[in-house]
C-alpha positions in Angstrom: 25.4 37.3 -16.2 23.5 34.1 -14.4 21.6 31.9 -17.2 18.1 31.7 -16.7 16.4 28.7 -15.0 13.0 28.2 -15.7 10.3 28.1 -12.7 8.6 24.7 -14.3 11.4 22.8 -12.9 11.1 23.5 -9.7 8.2 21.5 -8.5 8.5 18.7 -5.5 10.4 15.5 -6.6 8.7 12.1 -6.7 9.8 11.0 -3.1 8.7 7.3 -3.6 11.9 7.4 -6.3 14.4 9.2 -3.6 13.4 6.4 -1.3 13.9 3.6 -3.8 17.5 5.4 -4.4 18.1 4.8 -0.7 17.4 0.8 -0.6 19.2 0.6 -3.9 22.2 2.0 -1.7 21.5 -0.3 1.0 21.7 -3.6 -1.5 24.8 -1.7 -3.0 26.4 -1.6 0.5 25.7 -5.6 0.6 22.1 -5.1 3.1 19.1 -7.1 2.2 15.9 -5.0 1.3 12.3 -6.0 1.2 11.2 -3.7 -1.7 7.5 -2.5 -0.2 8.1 0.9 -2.1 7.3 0.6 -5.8 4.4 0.5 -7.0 5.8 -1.8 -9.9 4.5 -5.5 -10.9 7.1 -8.4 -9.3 6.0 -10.1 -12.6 7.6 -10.0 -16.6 5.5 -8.8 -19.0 3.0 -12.1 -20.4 4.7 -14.6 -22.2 2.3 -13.8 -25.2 3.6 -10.2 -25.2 7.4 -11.3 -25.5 6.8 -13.8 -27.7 5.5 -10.7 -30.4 8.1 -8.0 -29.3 10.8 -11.2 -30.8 8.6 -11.5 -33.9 8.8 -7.7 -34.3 12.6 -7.3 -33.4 12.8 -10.1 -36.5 10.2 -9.3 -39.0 9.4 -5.4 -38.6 11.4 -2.3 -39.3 9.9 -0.8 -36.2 9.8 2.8 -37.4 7.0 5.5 -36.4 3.8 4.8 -36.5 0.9 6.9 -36.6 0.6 9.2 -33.5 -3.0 7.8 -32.2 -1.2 4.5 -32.5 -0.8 1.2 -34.7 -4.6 0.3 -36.1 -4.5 -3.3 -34.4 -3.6 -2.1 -31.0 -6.8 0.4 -31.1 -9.2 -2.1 -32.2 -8.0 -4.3 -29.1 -8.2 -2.3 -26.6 -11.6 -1.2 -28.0 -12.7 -4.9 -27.8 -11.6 -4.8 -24.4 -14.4 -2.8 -23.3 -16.5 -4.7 -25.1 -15.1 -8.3 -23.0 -14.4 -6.4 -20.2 -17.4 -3.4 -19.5 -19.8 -4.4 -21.9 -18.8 -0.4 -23.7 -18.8 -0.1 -27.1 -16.0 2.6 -27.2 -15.7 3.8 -30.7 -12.3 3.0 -32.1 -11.8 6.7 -33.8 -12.1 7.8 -29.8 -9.0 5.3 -28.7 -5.5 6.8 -28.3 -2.2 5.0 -27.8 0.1 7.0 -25.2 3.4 7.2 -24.2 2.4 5.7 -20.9 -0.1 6.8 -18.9 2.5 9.7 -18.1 2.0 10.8 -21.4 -1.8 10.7 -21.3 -1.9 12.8 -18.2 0.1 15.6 -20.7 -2.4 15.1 -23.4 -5.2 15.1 -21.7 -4.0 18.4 -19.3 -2.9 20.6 -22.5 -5.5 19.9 -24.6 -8.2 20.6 -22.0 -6.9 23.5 -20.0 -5.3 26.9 -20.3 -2.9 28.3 -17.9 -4.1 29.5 -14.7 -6.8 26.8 -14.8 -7.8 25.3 -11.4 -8.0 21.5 -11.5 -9.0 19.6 -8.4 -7.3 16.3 -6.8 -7.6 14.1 -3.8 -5.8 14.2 -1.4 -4.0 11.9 -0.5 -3.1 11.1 -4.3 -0.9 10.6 -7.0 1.7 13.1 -6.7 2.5 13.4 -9.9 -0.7 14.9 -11.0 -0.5 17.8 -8.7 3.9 18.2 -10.1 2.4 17.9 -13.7 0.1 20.6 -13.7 2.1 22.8 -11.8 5.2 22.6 -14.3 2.6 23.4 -17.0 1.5 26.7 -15.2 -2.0 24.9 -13.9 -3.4 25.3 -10.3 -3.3 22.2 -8.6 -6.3 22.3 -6.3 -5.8 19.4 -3.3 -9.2 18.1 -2.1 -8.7 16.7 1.7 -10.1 13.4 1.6 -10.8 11.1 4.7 -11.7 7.6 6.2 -15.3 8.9 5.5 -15.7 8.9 2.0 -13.0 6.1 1.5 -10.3 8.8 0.9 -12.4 9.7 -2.7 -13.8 12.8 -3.4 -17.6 12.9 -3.5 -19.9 16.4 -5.1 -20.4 17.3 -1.0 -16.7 17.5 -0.8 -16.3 19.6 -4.1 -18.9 22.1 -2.9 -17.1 23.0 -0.5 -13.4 22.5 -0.7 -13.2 23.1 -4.2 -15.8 25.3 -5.7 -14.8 26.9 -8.3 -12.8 24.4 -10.7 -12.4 23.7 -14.5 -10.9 20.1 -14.2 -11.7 17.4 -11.7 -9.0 14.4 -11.3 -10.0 11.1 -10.3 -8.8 7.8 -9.7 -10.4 4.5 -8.9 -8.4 2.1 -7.5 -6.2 5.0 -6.1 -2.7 5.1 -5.5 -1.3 5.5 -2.6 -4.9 3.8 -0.6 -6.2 1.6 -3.2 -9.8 2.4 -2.4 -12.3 2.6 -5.0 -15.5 4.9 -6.4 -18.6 2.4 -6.8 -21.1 3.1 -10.0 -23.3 5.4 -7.7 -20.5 7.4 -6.5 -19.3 7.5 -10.1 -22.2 8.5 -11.3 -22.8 11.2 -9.1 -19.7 12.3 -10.0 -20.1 12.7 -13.5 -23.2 14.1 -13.4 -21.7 17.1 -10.9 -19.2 17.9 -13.1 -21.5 17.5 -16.0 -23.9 20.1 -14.8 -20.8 22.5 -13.4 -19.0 22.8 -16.7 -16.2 20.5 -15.3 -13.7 18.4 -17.5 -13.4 15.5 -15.6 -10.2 12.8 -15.8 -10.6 9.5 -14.8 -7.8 7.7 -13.7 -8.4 3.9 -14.3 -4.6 2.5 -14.8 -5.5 0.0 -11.6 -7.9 -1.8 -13.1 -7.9 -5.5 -13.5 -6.5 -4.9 -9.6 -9.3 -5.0 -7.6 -10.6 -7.9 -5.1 -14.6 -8.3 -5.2 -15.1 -5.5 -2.6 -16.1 -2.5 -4.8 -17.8 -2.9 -8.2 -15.8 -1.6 -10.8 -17.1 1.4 -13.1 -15.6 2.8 -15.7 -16.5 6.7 -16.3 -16.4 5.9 -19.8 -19.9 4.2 -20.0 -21.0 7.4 -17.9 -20.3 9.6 -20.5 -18.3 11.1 -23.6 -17.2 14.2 -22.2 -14.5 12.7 -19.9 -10.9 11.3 -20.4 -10.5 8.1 -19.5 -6.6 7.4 -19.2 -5.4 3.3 -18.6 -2.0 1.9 -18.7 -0.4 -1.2 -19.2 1.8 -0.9 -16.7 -0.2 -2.1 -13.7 -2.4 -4.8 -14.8 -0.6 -6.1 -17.7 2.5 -5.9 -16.0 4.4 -4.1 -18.8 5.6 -1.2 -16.8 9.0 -0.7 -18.7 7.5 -0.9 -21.9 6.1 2.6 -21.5 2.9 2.1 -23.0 -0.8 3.5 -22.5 -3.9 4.6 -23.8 -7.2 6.9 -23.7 -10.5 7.4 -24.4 -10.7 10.8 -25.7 -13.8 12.9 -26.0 -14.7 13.6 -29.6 -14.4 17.5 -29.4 -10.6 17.1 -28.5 -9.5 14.6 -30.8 -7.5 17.3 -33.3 -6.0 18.9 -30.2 -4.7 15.8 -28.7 -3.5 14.4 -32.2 -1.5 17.7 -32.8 0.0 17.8 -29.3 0.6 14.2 -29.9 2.3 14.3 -33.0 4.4 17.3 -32.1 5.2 16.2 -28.6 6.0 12.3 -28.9 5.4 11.8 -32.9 4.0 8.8 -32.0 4.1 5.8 -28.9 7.3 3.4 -28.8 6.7 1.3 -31.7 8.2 -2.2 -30.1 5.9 -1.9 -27.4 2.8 -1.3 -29.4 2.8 -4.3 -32.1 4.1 -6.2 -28.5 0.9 -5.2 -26.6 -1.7 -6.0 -28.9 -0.9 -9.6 -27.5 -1.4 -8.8 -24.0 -5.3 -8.9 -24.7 -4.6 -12.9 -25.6 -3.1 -13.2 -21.7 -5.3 -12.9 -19.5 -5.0 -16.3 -17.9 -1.8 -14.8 -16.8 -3.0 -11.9 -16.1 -5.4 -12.7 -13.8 -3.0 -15.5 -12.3 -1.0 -12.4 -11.2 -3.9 -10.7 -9.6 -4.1 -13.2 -7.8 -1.3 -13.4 -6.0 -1.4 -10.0 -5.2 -4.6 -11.2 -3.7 -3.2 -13.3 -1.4 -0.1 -10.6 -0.4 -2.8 -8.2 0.6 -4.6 -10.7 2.4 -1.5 -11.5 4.4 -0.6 -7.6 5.1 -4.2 -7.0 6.5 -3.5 -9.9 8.7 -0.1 -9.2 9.8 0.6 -5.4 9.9 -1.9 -5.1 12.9 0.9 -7.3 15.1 3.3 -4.9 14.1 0.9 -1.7 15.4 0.0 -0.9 12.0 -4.0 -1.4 12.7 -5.5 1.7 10.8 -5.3 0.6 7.1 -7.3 2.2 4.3 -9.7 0.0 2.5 -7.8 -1.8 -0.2 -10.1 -2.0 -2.7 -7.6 -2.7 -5.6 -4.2 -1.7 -6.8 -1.7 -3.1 -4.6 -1.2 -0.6 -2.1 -2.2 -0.2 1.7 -1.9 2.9 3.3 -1.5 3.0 6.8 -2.1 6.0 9.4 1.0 5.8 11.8 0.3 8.8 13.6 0.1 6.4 16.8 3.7 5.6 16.2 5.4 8.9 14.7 5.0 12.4 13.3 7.0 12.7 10.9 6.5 9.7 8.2 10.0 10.2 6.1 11.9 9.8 9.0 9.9 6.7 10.1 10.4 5.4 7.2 14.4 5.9 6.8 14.4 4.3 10.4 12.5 1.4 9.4 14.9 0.7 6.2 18.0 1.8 8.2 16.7 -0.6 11.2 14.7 -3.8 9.1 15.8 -3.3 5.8 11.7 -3.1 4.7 11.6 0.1 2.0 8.0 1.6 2.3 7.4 5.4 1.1 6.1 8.0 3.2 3.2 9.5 2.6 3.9 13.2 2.4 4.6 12.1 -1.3 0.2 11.9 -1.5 -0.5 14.3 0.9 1.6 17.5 1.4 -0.9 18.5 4.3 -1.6 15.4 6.3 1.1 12.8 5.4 3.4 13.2 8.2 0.7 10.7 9.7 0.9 8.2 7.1 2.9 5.5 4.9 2.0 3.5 1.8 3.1 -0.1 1.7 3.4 -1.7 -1.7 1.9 -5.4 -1.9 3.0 -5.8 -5.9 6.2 -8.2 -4.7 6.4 -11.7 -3.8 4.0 -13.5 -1.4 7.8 -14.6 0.3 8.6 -11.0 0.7 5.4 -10.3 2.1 5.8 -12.6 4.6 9.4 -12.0 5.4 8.6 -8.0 5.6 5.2 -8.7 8.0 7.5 -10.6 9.9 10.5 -8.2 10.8 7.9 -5.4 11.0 6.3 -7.7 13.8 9.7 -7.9 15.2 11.1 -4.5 14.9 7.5 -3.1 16.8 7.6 -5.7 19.6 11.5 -5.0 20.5 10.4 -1.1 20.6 9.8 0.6 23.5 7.6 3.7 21.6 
């Protein structure tokens, strides 16, 4: 008699991985690769941040902790919404995660039952939509366009999604980068306010964003919200597997006993490591900029190489490009261009299961060098073409 398989696991892979398989092969087989797929910092965790994880390798028995997270580490990252938004964010309402992954999990089981409906842009994260359809939730893709700066807006809802109990959102957004301003926040939160909706915000890009789109934080909107960060992006500690949240107060016990019986508690190495990374923002921002100037040399370049329709990169360090003038069928585009340059970009049927034959995302986290090098063999590869 066959075993039984469960139907959780059968949800779409994470294609920007498969790709990153492929130029892993390619370097295996002895081929350079410009690495324009990940959306992973080029940069070490700060200096401040290793120098604690040694003191706490030395000095501390590293055991659990408690499963909101070590005391210290709250306190910072409630004091950086103080430096950083001017929000008082109580500390009782700050939760350490197993990344931002394991926010997402929180935030999802404590909120919704199965069956719930819980819109998302598209193009997006694909991991959300995978996610909630392993836990028996109904992903509910929002087409989003050039219009509204690929972001949802209450218009949009109305129409394409009207009858939801969760809302995701995510400003910068991966794969485009663009962001939501305070008015289009606002208006936001007050539409899902008024329609019963549990809204998540998605803010792990922050600290990523270039002086074109004011940043807003849904947490000094309101209380009723998740707010889910990371230190991945920003403070470069993507390994470390470390995040946090701003829970709302009336799903505090829910999380903290999903918590606890899911993860027991964070990775306690990376917690006493990261209450440092709040001393490092020199570096931090150092970083940023750098990724400032990458994406400043894409938007210049890519348009010699035919790639002249590029989302509005707010922040993050992603541009996504609509290629629909030059293929069809994005994954196979994008195999050709690693087979043929040896530049790994990810195709963007991972965001948008509908519409993303037509487009690719192009990852600026690397080097300035490799930016340059992959601008110019993309200008290359396009001029030598006859298509």
């Amino acid at each position: 008699m066959a075993l039984k398989i469960s139907r959780r696991g059968q949800i779409a892979p994470f294609i920007v991985m498969d790709v990153m398989r492929a130029a892993n092969a390619r370097e295996a087989e002895g081929a350079d690769v410009v690495h324009l797929e990940v959306g992973q910092p080029g940069t070490s965790a700060p200096a401040g941040v290793l120098d604690a994880a040694r003191d706490a390798l030395a000095g501390d028995r590293l055991g659990y902790t408690l499963a909101f997270g070590v005391p210290e580490l709250r306190a910072r990252i409630a004091e950086h919404y103080r430096a950083r938004y001017g929000l008082d964010v109580p500390v009782e309402r700050i939760v350490v995660t197993t990344g931002s992954s394991g926010g997402f999990l929180l935030a999802f089981l404590s909120a919704f039952d199965e069956g719930d409906r819980i819109a998302l842009a598209e193009p997006g994260y694909p991991a959300y939509r995978n996610i909630l359809t392993a836990l028996g939730f109904e992903p509910v893709g929002v087409p989003t366009d050039e219009g509204t700066r690929f972001q949802p807006t209450p218009e949009i809802l109305q129409k394409a999604a009207p009858d939801i109990d969760g809302l995701i959102i995510a400003s910068p957004s991966n794969p485009t980068g663009t962001m939501i301003d305070p008015a289009g926040m606002a208006a936001l939160v007050d539409y899902c306010r008024g329609q019963g909706i549990r809204l998540i915000s998605d803010e792990i890009y922050h600290g990523l964003t270039y002086q074109t789109v004011e940043t807003a934080s849904a947490a000094g909107l309101t209380d009723d919200a998740f707010v889910i960060n990371s230190f991945s992006k920003y403070f470069s500690m993507t390994g470390w597997r470390l995040g946090w949240m701003v829970v709302p107060m009336d799903l505090l016990r829910a999380v903290e006993c999903l918590a606890q019986n899911l993860f027991i508690s964070p990775p306690s190495l990376s917690q006493r490591a990261a209450v440092a990374a709040f001393d490092c923002y020199d570096e931090l921002d150092a970083n940023r900029d750098r990724y400032a100037r990458n994406r400043e040399l894409l938007l210049r370049e890519l348009p010699k190489a035919g790639f002249d329709k590029l989302a509005p990169a707010d922040g993050a360090f992603y541009i996504y490009a609509d290629v629909r003038q030059l293929t069809n069928d994005s994954p196979e585009f994008c195999a050709r261009m690693l087979a043929e340059t040896g530049v790994a970009t990810t195709p963007g049927v991972d965001f948008d299961p509908a519409r993303g034959q037509a487009y690719i995302r192009i990852s600026f986290a690397g080097t300035t060098e490799d930016m340059a090098e992959a601008a110019k063999r993309l200008i290359a590869w396009r001029g030598g073409r006859g298509d």
